[in-house]
N, C-alpha and C positions, 0 to 999 in steps of 0.2 A: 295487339296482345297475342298475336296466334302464330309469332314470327319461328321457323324455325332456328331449333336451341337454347329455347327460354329455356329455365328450366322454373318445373310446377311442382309446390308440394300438396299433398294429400292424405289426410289422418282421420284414418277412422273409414273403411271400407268393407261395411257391413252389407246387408240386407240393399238398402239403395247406394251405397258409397260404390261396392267394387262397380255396377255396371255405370254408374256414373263416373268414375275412375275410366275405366274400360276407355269410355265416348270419347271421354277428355283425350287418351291418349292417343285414338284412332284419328283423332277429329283437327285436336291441335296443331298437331305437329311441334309441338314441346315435348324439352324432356319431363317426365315426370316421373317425383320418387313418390311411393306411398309408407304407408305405416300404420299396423294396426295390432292388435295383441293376438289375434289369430293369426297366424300362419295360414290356413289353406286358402282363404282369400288372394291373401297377397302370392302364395304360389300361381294361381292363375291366373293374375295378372302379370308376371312377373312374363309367363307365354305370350302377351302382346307387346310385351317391350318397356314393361312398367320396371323401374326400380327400387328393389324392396331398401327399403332405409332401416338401419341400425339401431335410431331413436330418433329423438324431436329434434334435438341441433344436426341431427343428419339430413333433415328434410328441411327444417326452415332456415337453414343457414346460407344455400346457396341456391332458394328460390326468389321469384319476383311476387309472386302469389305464391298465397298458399291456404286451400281449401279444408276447411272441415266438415266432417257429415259423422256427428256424436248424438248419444240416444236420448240427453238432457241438454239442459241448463246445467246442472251440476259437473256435470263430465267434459262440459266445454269451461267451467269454473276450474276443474282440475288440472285439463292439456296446456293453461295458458298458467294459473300460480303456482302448480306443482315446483320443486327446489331446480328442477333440468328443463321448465315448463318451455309453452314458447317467448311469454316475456325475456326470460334470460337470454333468451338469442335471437331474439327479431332484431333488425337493425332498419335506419330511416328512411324509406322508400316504399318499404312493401307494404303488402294489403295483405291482410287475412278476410276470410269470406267466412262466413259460421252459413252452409247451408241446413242448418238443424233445425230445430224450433225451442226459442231459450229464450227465459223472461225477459220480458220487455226494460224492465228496469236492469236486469243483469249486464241487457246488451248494448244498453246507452250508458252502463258506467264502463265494460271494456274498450268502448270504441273512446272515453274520454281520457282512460288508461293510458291507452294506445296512444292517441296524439300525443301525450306526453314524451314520446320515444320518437317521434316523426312520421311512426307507423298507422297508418287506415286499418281501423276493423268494420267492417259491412255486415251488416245481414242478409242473404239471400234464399229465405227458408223454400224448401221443396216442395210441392205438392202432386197426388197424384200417386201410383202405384210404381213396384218394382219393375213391372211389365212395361211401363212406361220409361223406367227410369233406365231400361237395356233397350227399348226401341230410339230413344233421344226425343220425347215427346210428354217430358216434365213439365210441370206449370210452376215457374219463379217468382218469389214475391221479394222484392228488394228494397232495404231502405240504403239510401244513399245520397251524397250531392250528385249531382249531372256529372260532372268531368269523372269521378271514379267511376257512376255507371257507364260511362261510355267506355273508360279504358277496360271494365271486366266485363262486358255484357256477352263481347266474340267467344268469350272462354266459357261462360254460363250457355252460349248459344250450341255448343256442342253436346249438350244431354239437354236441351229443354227447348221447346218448340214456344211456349207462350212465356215473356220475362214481362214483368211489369215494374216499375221505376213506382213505387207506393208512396216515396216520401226519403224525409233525411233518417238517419242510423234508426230503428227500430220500430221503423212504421212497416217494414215488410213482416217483420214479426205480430204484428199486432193484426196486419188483413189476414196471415197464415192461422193465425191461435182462430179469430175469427171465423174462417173458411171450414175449420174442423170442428170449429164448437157448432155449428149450421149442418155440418154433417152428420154427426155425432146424435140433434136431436131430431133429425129427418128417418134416422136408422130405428128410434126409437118409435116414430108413429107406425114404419113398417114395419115392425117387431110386435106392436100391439093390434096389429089389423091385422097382420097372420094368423095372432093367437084366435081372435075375436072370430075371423071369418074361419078357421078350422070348426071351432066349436061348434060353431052354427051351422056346419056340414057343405061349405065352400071348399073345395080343392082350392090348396093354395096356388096353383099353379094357374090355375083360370083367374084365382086374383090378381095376380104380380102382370100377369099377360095380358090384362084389362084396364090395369092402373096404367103401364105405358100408354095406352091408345087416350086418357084423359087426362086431364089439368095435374094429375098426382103424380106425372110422369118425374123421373128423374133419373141424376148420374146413380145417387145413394140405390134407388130403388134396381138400375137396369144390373148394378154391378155387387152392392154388397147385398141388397137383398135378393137376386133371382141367382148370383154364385156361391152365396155363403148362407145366407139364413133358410131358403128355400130347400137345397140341397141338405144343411145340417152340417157343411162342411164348414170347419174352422181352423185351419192349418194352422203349424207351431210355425216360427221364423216368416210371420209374417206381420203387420201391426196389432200390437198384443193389447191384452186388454190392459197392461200396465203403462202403455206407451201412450194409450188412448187417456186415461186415466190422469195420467201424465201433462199431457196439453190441453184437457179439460178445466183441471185445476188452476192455468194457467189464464186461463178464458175466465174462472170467478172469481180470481186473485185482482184483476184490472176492473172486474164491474164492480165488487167491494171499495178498491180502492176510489172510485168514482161514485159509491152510492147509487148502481145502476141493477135496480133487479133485474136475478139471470135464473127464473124460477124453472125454464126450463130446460136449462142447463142443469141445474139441481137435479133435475128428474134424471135426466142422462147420469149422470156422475151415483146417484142412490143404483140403478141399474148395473152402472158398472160394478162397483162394490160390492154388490152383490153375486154378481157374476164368481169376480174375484172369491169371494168366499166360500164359493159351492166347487172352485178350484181349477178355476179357466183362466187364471192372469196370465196364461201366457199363450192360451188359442188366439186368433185372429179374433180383433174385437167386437163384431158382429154378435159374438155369441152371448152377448149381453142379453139376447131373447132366452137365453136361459134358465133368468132372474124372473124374466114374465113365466115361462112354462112351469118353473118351480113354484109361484105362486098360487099358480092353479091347479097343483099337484097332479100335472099332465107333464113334467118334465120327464 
């Protein structure tokens, strides 16, 4: 899959798309056309050699793959039934990859869609940071049969260092929803133990630097809470609290549908919300400890 002059498409080169655009195109040795509704992205890509595309049948018309990295379920429901969508012009061979994160039921009726036209849709959702996703050191969670992951795994293996084969069409979406719903309520213990051990006249920074050395260590704690909630920094254009929000709902949409209490998932998602309200949907999601400082009118 990494033959020079395939040619690759790629829609939607946002936040993690362009540097994982970038990889692809450094790394493949394919052509690849992108597309996205901003312009400045695709401008700098456009300096590695990337081709910026016209629209959707200019990219998926005359690739073999062809990649998406969109900020729903919904927006990947758009790019594929839209009137110019890519159903209108996929034709029998190719694969589409949705590396996003889109409901589970959304993405085993596309891929059944799909077959209907001769065409594979996969899911191969991302994990991991932007910082990862320009070093080429993504974590991929895939659902697929064997013979397609083997044909797309070289093409994933250019922005992602760990890919993991989870199962057939929509089981990588279901470890992914998974992996951030465990994130999500890991950030919230460290958001309540900052608050708890401030009050009680703990510097947080002897806490976070004490929890690593014990069993509380972690990714959630080394990274969103000693970069983001310790500092107080919550940068825009980075995972928002809408986006978090977003794949949370997603994570209690699957435990309802199964009768699986997800109480504390519930806790995370009432945080978020709140967050959101006090007018941070679109800081970097961490800031959810905003909702606890605002409670105790220490915000």
């Amino acid at each position: 899959m990494t033959q020079t002059g395939q040619t690759i498409g790629f829609i939607g080169v946002g936040v993690m798309g362009e540097p994982m655009c970038r990889n692809l195109k450094r790394e493949s040795g394919a052509n690849v056309i992108a597309l996205d509704r901003d312009p400045a992205p695709l401008q700098r890509l456009a300096q590695d050699g990337v081709v910026v595309g016209r629209g959707i049948e200019d990219v998926v018309g005359p690739a073999a793959v062809v990649f998406l990295s969109l900020p729903s379920g919904e927006a990947v429901d758009d790019v594929v039934h839209s009137a110019a969508g890519i159903l209108s012009c996929a034709r029998a061979g190719q694969i589409i990859v949705d590396l996003g994160t889109t409901q589970v039921d959304l993405t085993r009726s596309l891929s059944r869609e799909f077959a209907q036209r001769g065409v594979t849709f996969i899911d191969a959702p991302v994990a991991r940071t932007r910082a990862a996703a320009e070093a080429g050191t993504l974590a991929v969670m895939v659902g697929a049969d064997d013979k397609t992951f083997a044909a797309i795994r070289p093409l994933i293996a250019t922005f992602a260092s760990d890919i993991t084969l989870c199962g057939p069409v929509g089981c990588g979406q279901v470890v992914k929803i998974m992996n951030n719903m465990v994130l999500f309520q890991t950030v919230v213990g460290l958001a309540e133990a900052l608050c708890i051990a401030r009050a009680n006249g703990i510097d947080g920074k002897i806490l976070f630097e004490t929890l690593t050395k014990g069993s509380a260590d972690s990714f959630g704690l080394r990274n969103h809470g000693m970069k983001a909630m310790l500092p107080g920094v919550f940068p825009l254009r980075a995972f928002s609290t809408n986006y978090a929000l977003k794949d949370l709902s997603y994570a209690i949409q699957m435990a309802e549908e199964h009768g699986v209490p997800a109480l504390g998932a519930d806790v995370a998602r009432e945080l978020m919300e709140r967050a959101k309200e006090l007018g941070f949907e679109h800081e970097y999601w961490p800031v959810l400890i905003k909702a606890i400082e605002d409670g105790t009118g220490k915000g």
